[in-house]
Each structure stands twice: as structure tokens, then as C-alpha cells.
N, C-alpha and C positions, 0 to 999 in steps of 0.2 A: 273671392272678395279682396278689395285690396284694401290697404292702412292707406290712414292720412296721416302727417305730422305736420304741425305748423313752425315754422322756423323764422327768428330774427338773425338775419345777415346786414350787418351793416347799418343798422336801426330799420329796417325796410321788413315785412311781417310777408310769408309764402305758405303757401300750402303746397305740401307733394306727397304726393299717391305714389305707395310703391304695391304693386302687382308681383307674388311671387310667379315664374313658369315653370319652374322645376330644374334639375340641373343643376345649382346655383347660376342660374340667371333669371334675372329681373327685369323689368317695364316700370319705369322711374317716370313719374310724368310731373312739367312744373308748367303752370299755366299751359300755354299751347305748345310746350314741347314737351316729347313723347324719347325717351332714349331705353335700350336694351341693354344692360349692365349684366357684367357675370363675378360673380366673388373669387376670388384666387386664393386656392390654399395658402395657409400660412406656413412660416419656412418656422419649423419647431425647432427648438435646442436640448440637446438629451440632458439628462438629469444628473447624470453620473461624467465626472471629469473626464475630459479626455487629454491625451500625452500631445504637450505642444509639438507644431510642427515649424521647421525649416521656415516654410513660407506661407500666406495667410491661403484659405482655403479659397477654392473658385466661387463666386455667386451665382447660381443661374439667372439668366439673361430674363429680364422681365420685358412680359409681352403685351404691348397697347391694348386693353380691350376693347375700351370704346373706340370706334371708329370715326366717330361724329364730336366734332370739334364742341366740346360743354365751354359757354358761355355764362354769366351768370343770370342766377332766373329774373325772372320777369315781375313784378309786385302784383299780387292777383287783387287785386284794390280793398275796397271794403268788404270783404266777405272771411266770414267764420264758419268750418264745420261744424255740423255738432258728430261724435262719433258715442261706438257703443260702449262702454264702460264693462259692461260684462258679455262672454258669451250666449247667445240667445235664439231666441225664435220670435219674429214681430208678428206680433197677434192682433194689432189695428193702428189704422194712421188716423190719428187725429185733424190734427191741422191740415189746410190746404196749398199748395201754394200760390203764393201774393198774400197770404196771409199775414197781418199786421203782429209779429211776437215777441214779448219780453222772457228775461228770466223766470217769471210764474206762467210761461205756457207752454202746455203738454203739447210736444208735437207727435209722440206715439208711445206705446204699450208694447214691450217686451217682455218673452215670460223668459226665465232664466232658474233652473233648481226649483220646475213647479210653482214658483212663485211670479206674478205680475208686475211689473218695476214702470213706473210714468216716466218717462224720459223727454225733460226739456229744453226751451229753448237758451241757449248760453249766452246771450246777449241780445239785445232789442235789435228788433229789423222788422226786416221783409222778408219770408220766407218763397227762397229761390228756386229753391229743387230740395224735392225728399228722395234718397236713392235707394231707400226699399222699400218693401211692399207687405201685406199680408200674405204669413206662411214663409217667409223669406229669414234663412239662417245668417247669424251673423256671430262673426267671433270680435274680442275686444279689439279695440281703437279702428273699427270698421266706419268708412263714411256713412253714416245715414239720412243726411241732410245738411241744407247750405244756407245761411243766412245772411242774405245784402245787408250791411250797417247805412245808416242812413247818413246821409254826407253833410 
């Protein structure tokens, strides 16, 4: 499953999905672009002093990993995720979508610790897309629905 986060750049509001692969690399997607990112170790400093040297030490050479030129993203217009707050299991979808929803509307029932948690709509719309289903696991800040704001 991938994370949504929503981000202000520039006063301008985005959403990107990041998809772990494994490896440390990732599938970063912002509107309709899609990019494969990989994390590079970080260059640690030991703990215990060391005896200065003559001349400053080498840095190794850092290597481009993205290959595709990042531009900056795209504003994905009036639309809000909703994501999961807790780890879970969706045990029924409520709402449909084009469904009419405010902050008092359940769009689905997750159970999480045996217990069943309403999880709603985060803002007034139109409900655009629900992206899971009954039986369908999720871990926190997982997408599970997308709400058009209305313009």
C-alpha cells in the first residue's frame, strides 16, 4: 500500500503517494508523474575524536539517482485524501462514489485492536474514488479515499 501526504509548496496544496519497492527505493508519484527514487546512505561521523589530519579528508563522489529531470509538481486541484489513522482491516464501505459528503459522513468501517472505528469524510465534496475495499489491509496514513472539493 502506499502513504499519501499532502504538501504546501509555494501556497499551492499536492498530494504524493509514496510506494515503498524494497531496496531503499521508492515510486514517488505527484499528479501524473510517476518517478523511482532510491535513499543513499548517510555518510556517519564516529563518536570518538579523531587525530587531525595534514589535509581535509576525500568525500566520495555523489551519484545522480534520479535520472529524470524533477520539475516541480503539478497542483492536483480541489481534491483531499482521506487516509487511515490507524492500522487495520476494512470491514465495509459505506459511502458510494459521486456521493454528496461532509465532515458527519461515514465513508467506511475499519476494525483495528478488535475494535470497529467510522472513518470519515474530511471535508465536504463529492466523493471521487474509494481505494479499498472489504477484507482489504491497511497500515496508517494509507490512501483510502479521495474527495473532489467543490469549486
Amino acid at each position: 500500500m502506499s502513504r499519501a501526504y499532502s504538501l504546501r509548496v509555494e501556497g499551492k496544496d499536492y498530494v504524493v503517494e509514496i510506494l515503498e519497492l524494497g531496496g531503499n527505493k521508492f515510486k514517488v508519484k505527484v499528479g501524473d508523474r510517476e518517478l523511482i527514487v532510491e535513499l543513499l546512505p548517510t555518510i556517519t561521523r564516529p563518536s570518538t575524536p579523531i587525530a587531525p589530519v595534514s589535509r581535509p579528508p576525500e568525500v566520495p563522489e555523489v551519484k545522480e539517482v534520479v535520472r529524470e529531470e524533477v520539475k516541480a509538481p503539478q497542483p492536483l486541484g480541489n481534491v483531499e485524501v482521506v487516509t487511515s489513522p490507524v492500522p487495520g482491516k476494512v470491514v465495509r464501505v459505506i459511502a458510494n462514489v459521486g456521493d454528496v459528503v461532509d465532515e458527519r459522513t461515514a465513508i467506511l468501517i475499519l476494525e483495528s485492536m478488535k475494535m470497529e472505528l467510522e472513518i470519515y469524510a474530511t471535508c465536504p465534496g463529492k466523493l471521487k474514488e474509494v481505494k479499498v475495499g472489504p477484507g482489504d489491509s491497511v497500515n496508517v496514513g494509507d490512501i483510502l479515499a479521495v474527495i473532489e472539493r467543490p469549486r
